[in-house]
Structures are given as C-alpha cells and as structure tokens.
ChimeraX commands (.cxc) that place a marker at each C-alpha (Angstrom):
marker #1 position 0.00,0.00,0.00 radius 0.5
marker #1 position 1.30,3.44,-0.98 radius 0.5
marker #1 position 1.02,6.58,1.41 radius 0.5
marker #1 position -0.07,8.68,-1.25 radius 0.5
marker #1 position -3.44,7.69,-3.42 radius 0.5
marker #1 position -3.30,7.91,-7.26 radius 0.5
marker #1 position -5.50,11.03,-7.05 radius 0.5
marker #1 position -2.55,12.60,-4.57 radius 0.5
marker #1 position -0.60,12.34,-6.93 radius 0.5
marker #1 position -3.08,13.10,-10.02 radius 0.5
marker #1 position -3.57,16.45,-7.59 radius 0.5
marker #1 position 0.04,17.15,-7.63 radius 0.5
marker #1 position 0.40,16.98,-11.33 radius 0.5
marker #1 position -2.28,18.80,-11.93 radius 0.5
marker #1 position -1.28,21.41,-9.50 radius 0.5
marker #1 position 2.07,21.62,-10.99 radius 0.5
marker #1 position 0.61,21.98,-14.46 radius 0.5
marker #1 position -1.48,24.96,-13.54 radius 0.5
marker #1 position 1.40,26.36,-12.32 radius 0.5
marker #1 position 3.82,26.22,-14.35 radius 0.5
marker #1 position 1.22,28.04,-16.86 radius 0.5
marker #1 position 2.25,32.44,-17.47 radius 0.5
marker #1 position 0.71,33.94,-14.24 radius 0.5
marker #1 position -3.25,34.50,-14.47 radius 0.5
marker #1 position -3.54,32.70,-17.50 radius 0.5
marker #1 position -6.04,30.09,-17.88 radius 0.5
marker #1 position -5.58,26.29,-18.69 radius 0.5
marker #1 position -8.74,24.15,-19.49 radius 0.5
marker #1 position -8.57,20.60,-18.23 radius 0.5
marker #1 position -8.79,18.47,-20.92 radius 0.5
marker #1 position -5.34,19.78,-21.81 radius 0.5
marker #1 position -3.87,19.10,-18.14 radius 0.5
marker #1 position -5.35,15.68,-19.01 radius 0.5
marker #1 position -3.51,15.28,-21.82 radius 0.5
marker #1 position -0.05,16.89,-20.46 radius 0.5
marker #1 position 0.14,14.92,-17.32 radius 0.5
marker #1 position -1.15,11.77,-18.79 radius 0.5
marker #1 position -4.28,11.56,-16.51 radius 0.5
marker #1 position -7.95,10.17,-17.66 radius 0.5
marker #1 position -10.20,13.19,-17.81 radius 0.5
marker #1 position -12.84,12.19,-15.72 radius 0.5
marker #1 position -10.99,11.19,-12.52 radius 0.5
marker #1 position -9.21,14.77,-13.10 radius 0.5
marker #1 position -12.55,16.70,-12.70 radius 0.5
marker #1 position -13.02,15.19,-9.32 radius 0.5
marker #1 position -9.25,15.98,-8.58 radius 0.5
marker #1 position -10.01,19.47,-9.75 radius 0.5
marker #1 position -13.62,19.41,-7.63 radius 0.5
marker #1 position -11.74,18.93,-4.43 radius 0.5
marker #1 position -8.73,21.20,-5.03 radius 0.5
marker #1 position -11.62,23.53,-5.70 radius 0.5
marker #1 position -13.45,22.75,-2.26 radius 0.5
marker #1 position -9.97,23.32,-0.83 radius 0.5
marker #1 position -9.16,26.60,-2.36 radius 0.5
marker #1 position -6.31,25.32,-3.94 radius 0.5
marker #1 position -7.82,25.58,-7.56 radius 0.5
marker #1 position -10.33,28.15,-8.88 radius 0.5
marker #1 position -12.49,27.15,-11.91 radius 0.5
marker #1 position -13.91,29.33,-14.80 radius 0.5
marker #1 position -16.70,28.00,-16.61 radius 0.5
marker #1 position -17.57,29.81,-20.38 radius 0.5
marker #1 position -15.69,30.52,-23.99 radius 0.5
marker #1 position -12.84,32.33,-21.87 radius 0.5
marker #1 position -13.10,29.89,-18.88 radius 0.5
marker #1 position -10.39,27.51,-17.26 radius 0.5
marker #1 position -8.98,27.21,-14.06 radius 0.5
marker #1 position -6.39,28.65,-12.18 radius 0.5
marker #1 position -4.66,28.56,-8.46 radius 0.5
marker #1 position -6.50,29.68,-5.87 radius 0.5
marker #1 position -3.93,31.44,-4.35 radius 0.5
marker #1 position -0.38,32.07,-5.11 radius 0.5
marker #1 position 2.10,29.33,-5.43 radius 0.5
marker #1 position 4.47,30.31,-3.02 radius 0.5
marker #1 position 1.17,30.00,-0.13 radius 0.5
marker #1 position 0.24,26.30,-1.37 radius 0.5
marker #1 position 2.54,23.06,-0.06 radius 0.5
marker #1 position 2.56,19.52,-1.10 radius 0.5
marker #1 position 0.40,18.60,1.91 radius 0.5
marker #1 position -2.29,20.73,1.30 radius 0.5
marker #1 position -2.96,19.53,-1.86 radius 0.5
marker #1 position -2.67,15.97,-1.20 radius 0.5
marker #1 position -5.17,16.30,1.97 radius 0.5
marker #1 position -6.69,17.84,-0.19 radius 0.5
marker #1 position -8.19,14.70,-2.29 radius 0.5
marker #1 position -7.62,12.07,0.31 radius 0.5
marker #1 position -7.88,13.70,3.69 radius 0.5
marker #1 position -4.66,13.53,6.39 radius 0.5
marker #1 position -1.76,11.16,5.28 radius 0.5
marker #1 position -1.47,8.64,8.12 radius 0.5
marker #1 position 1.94,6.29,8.74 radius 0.5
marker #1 position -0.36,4.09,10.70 radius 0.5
marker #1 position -3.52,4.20,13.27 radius 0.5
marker #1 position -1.20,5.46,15.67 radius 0.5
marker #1 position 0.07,8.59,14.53 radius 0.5
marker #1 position -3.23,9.77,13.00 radius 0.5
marker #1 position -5.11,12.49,14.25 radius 0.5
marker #1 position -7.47,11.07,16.17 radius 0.5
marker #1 position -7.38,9.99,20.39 radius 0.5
marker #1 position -3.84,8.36,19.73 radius 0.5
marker #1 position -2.93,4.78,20.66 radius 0.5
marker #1 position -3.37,3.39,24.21 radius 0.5
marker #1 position -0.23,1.39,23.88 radius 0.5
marker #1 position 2.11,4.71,22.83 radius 0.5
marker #1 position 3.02,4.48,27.04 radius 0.5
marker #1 position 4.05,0.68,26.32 radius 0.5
marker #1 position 5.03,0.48,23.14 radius 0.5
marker #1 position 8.40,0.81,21.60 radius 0.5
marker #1 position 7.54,1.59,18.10 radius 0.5
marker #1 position 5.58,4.25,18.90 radius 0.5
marker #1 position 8.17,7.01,19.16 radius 0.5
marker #1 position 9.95,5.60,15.79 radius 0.5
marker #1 position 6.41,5.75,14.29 radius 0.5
marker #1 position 5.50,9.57,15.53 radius 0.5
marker #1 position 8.79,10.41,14.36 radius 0.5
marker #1 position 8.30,9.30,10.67 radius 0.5
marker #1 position 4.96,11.14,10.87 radius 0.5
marker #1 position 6.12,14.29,11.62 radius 0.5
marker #1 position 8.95,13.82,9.47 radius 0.5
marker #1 position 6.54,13.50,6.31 radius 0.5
marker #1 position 4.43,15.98,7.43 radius 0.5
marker #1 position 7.02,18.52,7.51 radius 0.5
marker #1 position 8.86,17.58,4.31 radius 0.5
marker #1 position 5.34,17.63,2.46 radius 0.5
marker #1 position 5.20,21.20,4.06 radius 0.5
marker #1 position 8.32,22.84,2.93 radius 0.5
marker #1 position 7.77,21.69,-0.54 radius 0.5
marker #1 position 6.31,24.88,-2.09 radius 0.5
marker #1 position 4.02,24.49,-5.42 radius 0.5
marker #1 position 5.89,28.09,-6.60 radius 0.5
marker #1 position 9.46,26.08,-5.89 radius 0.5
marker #1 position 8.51,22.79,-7.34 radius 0.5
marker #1 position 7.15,25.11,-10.46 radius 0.5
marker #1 position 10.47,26.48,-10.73 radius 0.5
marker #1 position 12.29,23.32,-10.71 radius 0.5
marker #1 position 9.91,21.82,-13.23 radius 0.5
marker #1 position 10.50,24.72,-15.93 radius 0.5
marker #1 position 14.43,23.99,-15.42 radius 0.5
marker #1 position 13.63,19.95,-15.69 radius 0.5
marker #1 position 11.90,20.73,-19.17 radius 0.5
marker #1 position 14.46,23.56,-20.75 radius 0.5
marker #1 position 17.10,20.99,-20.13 radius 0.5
marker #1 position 15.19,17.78,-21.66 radius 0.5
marker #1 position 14.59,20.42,-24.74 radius 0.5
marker #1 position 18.31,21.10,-24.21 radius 0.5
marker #1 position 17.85,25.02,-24.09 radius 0.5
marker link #1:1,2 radius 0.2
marker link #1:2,3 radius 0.2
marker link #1:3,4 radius 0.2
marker link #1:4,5 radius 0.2
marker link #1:5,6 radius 0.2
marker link #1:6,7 radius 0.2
marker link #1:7,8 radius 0.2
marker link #1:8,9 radius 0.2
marker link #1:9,10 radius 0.2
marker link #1:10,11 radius 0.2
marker link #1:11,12 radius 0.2
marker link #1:12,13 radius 0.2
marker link #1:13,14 radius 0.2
marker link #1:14,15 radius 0.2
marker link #1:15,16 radius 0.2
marker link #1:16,17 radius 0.2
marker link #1:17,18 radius 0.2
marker link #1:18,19 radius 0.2
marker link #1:19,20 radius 0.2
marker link #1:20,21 radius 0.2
marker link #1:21,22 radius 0.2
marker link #1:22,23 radius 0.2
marker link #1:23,24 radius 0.2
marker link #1:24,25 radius 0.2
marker link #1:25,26 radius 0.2
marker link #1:26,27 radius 0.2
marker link #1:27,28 radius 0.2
marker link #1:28,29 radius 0.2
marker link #1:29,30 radius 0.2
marker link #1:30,31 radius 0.2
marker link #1:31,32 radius 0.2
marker link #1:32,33 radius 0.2
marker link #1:33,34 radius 0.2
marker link #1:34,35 radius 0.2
marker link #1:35,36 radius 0.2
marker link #1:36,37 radius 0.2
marker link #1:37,38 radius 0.2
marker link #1:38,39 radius 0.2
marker link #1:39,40 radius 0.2
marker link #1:40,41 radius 0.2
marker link #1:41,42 radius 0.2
marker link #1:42,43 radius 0.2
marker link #1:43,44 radius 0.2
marker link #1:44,45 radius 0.2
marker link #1:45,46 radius 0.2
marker link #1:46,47 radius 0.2
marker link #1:47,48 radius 0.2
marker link #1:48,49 radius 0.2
marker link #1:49,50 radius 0.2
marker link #1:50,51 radius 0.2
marker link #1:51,52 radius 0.2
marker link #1:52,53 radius 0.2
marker link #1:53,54 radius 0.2
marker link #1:54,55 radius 0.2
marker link #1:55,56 radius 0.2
marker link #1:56,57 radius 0.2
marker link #1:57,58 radius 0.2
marker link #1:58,59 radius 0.2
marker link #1:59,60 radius 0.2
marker link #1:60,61 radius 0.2
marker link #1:61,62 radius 0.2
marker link #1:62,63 radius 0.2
marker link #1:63,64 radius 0.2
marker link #1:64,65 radius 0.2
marker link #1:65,66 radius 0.2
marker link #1:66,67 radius 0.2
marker link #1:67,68 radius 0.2
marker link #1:68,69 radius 0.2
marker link #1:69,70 radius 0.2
marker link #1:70,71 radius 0.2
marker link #1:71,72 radius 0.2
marker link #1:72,73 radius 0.2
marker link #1:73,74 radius 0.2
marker link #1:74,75 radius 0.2
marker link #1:75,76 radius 0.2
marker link #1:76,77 radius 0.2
marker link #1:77,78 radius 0.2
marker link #1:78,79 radius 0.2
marker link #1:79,80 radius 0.2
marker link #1:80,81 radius 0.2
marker link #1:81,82 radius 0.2
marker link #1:82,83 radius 0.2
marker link #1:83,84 radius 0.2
marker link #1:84,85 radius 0.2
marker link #1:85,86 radius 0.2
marker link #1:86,87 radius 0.2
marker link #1:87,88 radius 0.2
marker link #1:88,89 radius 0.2
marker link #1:89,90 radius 0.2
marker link #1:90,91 radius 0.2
marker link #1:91,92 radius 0.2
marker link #1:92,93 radius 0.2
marker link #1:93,94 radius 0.2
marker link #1:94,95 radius 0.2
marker link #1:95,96 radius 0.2
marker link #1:96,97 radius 0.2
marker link #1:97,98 radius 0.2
marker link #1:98,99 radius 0.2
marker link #1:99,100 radius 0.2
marker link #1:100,101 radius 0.2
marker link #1:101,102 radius 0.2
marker link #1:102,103 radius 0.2
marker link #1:103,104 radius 0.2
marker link #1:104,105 radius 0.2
marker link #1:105,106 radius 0.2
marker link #1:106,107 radius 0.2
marker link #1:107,108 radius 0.2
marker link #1:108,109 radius 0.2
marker link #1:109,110 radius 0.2
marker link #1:110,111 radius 0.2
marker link #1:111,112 radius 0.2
marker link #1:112,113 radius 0.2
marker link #1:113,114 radius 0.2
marker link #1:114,115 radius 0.2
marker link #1:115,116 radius 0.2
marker link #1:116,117 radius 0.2
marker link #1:117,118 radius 0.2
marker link #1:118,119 radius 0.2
marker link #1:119,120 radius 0.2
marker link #1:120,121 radius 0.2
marker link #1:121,122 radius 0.2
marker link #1:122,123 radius 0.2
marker link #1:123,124 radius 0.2
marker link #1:124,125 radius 0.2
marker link #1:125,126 radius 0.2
marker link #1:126,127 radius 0.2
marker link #1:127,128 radius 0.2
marker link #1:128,129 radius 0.2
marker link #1:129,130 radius 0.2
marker link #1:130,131 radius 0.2
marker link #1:131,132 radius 0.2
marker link #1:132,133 radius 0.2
marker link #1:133,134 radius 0.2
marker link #1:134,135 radius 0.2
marker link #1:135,136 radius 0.2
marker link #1:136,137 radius 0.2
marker link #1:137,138 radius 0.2
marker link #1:138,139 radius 0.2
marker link #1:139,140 radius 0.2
marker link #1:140,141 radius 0.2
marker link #1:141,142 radius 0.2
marker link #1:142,143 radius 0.2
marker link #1:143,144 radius 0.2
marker link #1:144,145 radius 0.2
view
C-alpha cells in the first residue's frame, strides 16, 4: 500500500501543471489531461476537491479555465494531497485522532510519531511556486535550451 493515493498524486500533477502556466492565465482541463497523462474524468473530481480546498479556482464559459487559488508560493505539497484524500497517516497510531493506548508501552511508537512528523514537515516545505520552478528547469534541459 502506498502513502499517497493515485489522485494525490493526479492532484500534484495537476497542481504543478497549472502552475507552471504564465501567471493568471487560464488552462482548461482536458489539456492538463492530456499533459500529465491523466484520464479526464478522474481529473474533474481531482479538480472538484482542489476547488473545495481553495487550492484551484475554476472558470466555466468561452474564456473559462482554471487557475490557483492562491499564489504558489502559499500552497505546499500537503495541502494539496489532503486535499483529495484527507490527512496522510503512517499508521492508526500517529493519525489524528485519540492516539494509541499502547504509545506508554510500546516501543515503536516514538519511531512511528517520528516518521509522521517527518513526512508531514517535508510535504510542508515543498512549495508548489518552488517545485514550479524546478519543473521549468527539468523541461528547458530535456529540450536542451
């Protein structure tokens, strides 16, 4: 089982997509489908929660599209993947609910809490406006500019 669902990781592409697009211009999603390689309808309910979330703002119309809700540099990896599948969870004891009655007792528990707070950070310091950036350089170089 992987940590991150396949519509985490749709979101993410999705999200990068948008923004790597000029600033306040428009992309329609059939051609983020078609760009990231992800079937159209599953990416209109990716787009529907980013949307919920805030993350995404959607223009319907001739001139319509979407866009990101807010700037780049204010949107993280694990925003947008709680986002579509609600809080990423190591296991049952680490998740954000009454804890785990063995934690006193048990000696995985602090290795465990560890790794959770160690993904939750590193999902937090990876900004959508830096991971834009790096994706723009990852592209001019496969077009060898």
């Amino acid at each position: 089982m992987t940590l991150l669902s396949r519509g985490a990781d749709y979101a993410i592409r999705a999200m990068l997509d948008v923004a790597c697009q000029p600033e306040g211009e428009r992309t329609v999603t059939e051609r983020i489908a078609e760009r990231q390689e992800i079937p159209a309808a599953f990416l209109s309910k990716v787009v529907a929660q980013l949307t919920q979330a805030g993350l995404m703002r959607t223009h319907r119309g001739a001139a319509g599209g979407v866009l990101l809700g807010k700037p780049a540099e204010q949107i993280n990896l694990r925003q947008i993947v709680e986002a579509v599948q609600g809080p990423i969870i190591v296991n049952l004891c680490t998740g954000p609910y009454d804890g785990c009655q063995r934690a006193v007792s048990c000696p995985a528990s602090s290795v465990l809490m560890a790794a959770q707070r160690g993904l939750e950070e590193k999902l937090e310091r990876a900004i959508l406006a830096e991971l834009s950036s790096e994706a723009a350089r990852l592209a001019e170089a496969r077009e060898g500019r």
